[in-house]
N, C-alpha and C positions, 0 to 999 in steps of 0.2 A: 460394430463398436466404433462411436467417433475417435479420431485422431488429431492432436492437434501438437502443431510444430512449431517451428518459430522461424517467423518470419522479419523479424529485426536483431540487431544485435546487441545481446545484454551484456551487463557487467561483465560476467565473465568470459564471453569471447571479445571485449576490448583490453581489457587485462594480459590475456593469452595473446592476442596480435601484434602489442605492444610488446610483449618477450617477457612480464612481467609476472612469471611464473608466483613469487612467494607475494605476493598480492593479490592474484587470482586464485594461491589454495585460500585468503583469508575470504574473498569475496564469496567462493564454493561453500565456504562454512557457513559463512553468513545468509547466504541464499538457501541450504539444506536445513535451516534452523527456525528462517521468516518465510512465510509465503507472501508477506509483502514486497521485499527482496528479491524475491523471487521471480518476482513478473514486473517486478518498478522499472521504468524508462527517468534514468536520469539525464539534466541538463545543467551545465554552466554556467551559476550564475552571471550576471553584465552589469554588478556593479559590484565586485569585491564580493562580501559575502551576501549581499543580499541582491535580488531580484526582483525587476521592477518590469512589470508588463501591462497590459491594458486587456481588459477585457470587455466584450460587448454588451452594453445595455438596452439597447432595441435597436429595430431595423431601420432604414431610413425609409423616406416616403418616394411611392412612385405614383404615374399618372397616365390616363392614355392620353395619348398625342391626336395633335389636329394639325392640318396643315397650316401653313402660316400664322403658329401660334410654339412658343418657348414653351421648356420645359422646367421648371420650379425648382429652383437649388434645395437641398435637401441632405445630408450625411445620415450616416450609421450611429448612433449613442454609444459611448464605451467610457469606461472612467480607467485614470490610473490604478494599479494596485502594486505593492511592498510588500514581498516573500520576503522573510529572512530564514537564516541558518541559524544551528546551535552545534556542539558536538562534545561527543559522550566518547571516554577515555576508560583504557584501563591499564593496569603494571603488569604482567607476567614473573613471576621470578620461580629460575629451576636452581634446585642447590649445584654447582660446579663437581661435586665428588658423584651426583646423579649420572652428571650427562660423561662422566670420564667414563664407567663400566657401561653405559649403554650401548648398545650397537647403531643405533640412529641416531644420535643426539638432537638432527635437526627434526626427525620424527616426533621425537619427546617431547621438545620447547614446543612443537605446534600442537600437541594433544593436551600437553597444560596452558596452553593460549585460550581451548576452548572453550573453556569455563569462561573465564573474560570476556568472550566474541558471546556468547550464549548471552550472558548476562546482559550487554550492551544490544544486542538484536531485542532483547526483551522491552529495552526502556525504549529504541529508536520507533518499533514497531507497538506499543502504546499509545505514544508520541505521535504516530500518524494517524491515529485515530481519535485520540485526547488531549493530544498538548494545548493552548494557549499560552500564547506570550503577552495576554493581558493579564494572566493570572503568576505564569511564569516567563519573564521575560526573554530568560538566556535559554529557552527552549527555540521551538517554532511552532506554530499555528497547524493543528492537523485539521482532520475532517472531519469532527463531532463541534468544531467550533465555528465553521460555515455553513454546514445544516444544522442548526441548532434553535431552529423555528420555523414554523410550517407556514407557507400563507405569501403575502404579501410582497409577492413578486422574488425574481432573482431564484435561489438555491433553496427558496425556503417550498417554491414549485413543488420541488423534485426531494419531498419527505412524505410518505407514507405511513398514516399514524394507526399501528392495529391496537387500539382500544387500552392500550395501560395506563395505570396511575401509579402514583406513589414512586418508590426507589427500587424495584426489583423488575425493572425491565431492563431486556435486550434490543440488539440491533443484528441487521442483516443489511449490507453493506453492499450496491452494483456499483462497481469504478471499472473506470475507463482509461489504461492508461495508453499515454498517446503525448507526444509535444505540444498539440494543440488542445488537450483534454486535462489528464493531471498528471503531473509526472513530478519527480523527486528534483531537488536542484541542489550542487554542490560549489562552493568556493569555486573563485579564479583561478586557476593556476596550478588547482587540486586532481589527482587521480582520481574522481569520481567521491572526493569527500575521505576515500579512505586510504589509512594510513595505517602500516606496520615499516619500525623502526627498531634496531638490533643495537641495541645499548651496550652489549659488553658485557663483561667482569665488573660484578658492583661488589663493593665491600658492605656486609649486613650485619647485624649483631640480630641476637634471641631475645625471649623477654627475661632471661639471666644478666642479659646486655655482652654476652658473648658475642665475639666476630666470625664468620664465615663469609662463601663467598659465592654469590649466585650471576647465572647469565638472566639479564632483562631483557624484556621484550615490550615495547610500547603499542599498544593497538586503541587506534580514534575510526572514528567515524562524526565526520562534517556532514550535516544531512538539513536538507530542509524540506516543504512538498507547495507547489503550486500550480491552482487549478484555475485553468485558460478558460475552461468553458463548462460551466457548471450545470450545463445539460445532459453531459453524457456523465453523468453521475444520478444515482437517486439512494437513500435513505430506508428504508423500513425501521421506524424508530416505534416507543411505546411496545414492546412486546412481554405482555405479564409471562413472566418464566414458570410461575407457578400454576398458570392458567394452558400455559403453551404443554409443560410435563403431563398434565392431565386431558391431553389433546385437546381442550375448547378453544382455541387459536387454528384459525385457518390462514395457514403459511400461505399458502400456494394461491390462495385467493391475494393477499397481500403481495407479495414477488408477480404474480402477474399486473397487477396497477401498475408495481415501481418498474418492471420491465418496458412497460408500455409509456411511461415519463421520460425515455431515455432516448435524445437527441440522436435520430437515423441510426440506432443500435439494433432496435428490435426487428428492422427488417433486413440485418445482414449476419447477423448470431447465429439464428438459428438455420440459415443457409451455408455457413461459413464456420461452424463447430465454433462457435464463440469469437473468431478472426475475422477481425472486422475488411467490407471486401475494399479493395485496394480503390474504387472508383468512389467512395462513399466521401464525404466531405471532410473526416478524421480517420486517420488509419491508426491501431493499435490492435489494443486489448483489450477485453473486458472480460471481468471474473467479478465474480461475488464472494465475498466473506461474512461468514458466520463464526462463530465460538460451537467447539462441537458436542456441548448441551442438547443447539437452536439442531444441529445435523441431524442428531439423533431423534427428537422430536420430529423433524422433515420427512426425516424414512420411516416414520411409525407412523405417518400420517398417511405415506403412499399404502404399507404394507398392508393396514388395517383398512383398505378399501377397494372396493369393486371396480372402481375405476382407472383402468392402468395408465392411464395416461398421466395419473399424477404420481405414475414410481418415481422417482433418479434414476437417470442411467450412467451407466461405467463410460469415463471415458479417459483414453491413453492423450497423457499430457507432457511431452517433451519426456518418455521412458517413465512416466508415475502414471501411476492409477489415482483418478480423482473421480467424483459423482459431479456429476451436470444437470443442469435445468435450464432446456430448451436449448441443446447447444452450448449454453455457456458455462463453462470451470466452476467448480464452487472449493474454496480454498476453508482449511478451517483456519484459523486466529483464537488462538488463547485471551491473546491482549485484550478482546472485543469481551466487556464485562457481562454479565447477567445483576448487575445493581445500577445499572444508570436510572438516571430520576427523568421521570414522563418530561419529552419534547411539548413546547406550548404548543 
């Protein structure tokens, strides 16, 4: 059975280093909730809230050499690019006559926080796979809006189209997260974008317009996502759900193209349990996401066949059990819809 560790440090061990215990049980929530969260490598934005990086548009040229003879100026293509942030807030309120009789009070505010943190993982973890901020602007930009066409150079590479039309296709998701691949990016100045703040004794009235008196609790998340190098990313987009439940969708034919579109991934995954090796040109992660409809389909494809090499196998993922293909994690995602409309 593969085993995979971790070999960088996430949210919550910089929370905990920091001493910043009632931050790091919000971050533990939020990470037990999102599998996004849960393997995201975040970085600080460098320009207030938003982030501005360049990424590579082709290589530069080279030449062989002759003796007494120059060699031809030439650079790398890269153009600017503008990540922004958004952040998604909620109120907590416990009634004060709760938290007198309880035995934990701080127990209580954090298990009615959860609701809120739950809620908020739901929309930030959409949002990295759906948002646009041309459509919505106080969002940010996730990754169904940079692979969101197949073809013609750049991110549109690295989309695998299995045969759907119309609005009842899924996706299957390889990210790579990595600071020089794709990782989350949070405000200047910010804890990693997130914020729990203990408001006190608030005065409240009912809807009698009665007064009472509750402890609030403020919980944000500042979040944004940008992708350095859109090769160590691929797409399986167009997936008929209704054709995929009836098993005439070959996953595994599909996951191996998009496995094989994955910038020096696929020859250190499956040597290195999905841990990309430390010599390789990006060190991180990479995991795949599905919605687990596409799972369940995936392991009925292995089941119902002769050939074992296309089971999933179990593997141990920081103390969870998770299925993997070819070494690499496969995380499920709720947020990942089964109605997306066919990629051109």
């Amino acid at each position: 059975m593969a085993t995979l560790g971790s070999s960088y440090l996430n949210l919550i061990d910089m929370f905990r280093a920091q001493g910043d215990e009632a931050t790091a049980e919000v971050v533990e929530t939020l990470s037990r909730l999102s599998p996004v969260m849960r393997n995201a490598f975040t970085v600080e934005a460098n320009a207030g809230t938003i982030h501005k990086h360049s990424i590579r548009t082709g290589l530069p040229a080279v030449t062989w050499g002759r003796l007494y003879q120059g060699i031809p100026q030439s650079k790398s293509g890269r153009t600017m690019v503008t990540d922004t942030t958004g952040f998604v807030e909620g109120l907590s309120t416990v009634d004060t006559r709760l938290l007198d009789i309880s035995k934990n009070p701080a127990a209580l505010r954090m298990q009615e926080g959860e609701a809120f943190l739950e809620a908020m993982v739901q929309e930030t973890e959409t949002g990295f796979f759906y948002h646009d901020v041309v459509t919505t602007p106080e969002k940010f930009r996730g990754m169904a809006a940079r692979y969101n066409a197949s073809g013609g150079g750049g991110a549109g590479n690295q989309i695998v189209k299995a045969g759907g039309a119309g609005s009842d296709n899924t996706s299957i998701w390889f990210v790579t997260w990595s600071e020089k691949a794709t990782h989350l990016i949070h405000p200047q100045g910010t804890k990693a974008g997130i914020e729990r703040q203990d408001k006190g004794e608030q005065r409240v009235t009912d809807a009698n317009g009665n007064a009472y008196y509750v402890k609030e609790e403020l919980f944000r998340q500042h979040i944004g996502v940008a992708v350095r190098d859109w090769r160590y990313n691929s797409r399986i987009a167009n997936i008929d759900v209704s054709d995929m439940n009836a098993g005439n969708v070959d996953l595994y034919k599909f996951m191996r193209q998009a496995l094989y579109k994955l910038q020096g991934v696929y020859s250190t995954a499956m040597q290195s349990g999905g841990q990309l090796n430390p010599n390789a040109s990006v060190e991180g992660r990479t995991v795949i996401y599905m919605n687990r409809e596409t799972l369940a389909a995936l392991d009925a494809l292995g089941t119902n066949s002769n050939n074992g090499a296309l089971m999933l196998k179990p593997m141990e993922l920081e103390g969870r059990m998770v299925q993997s293909y070819r070494g690499i994690p496969i995380e499920v995602s709720d947020a990942i819809l089964s109605t997306e409309s066919a990629v051109a």
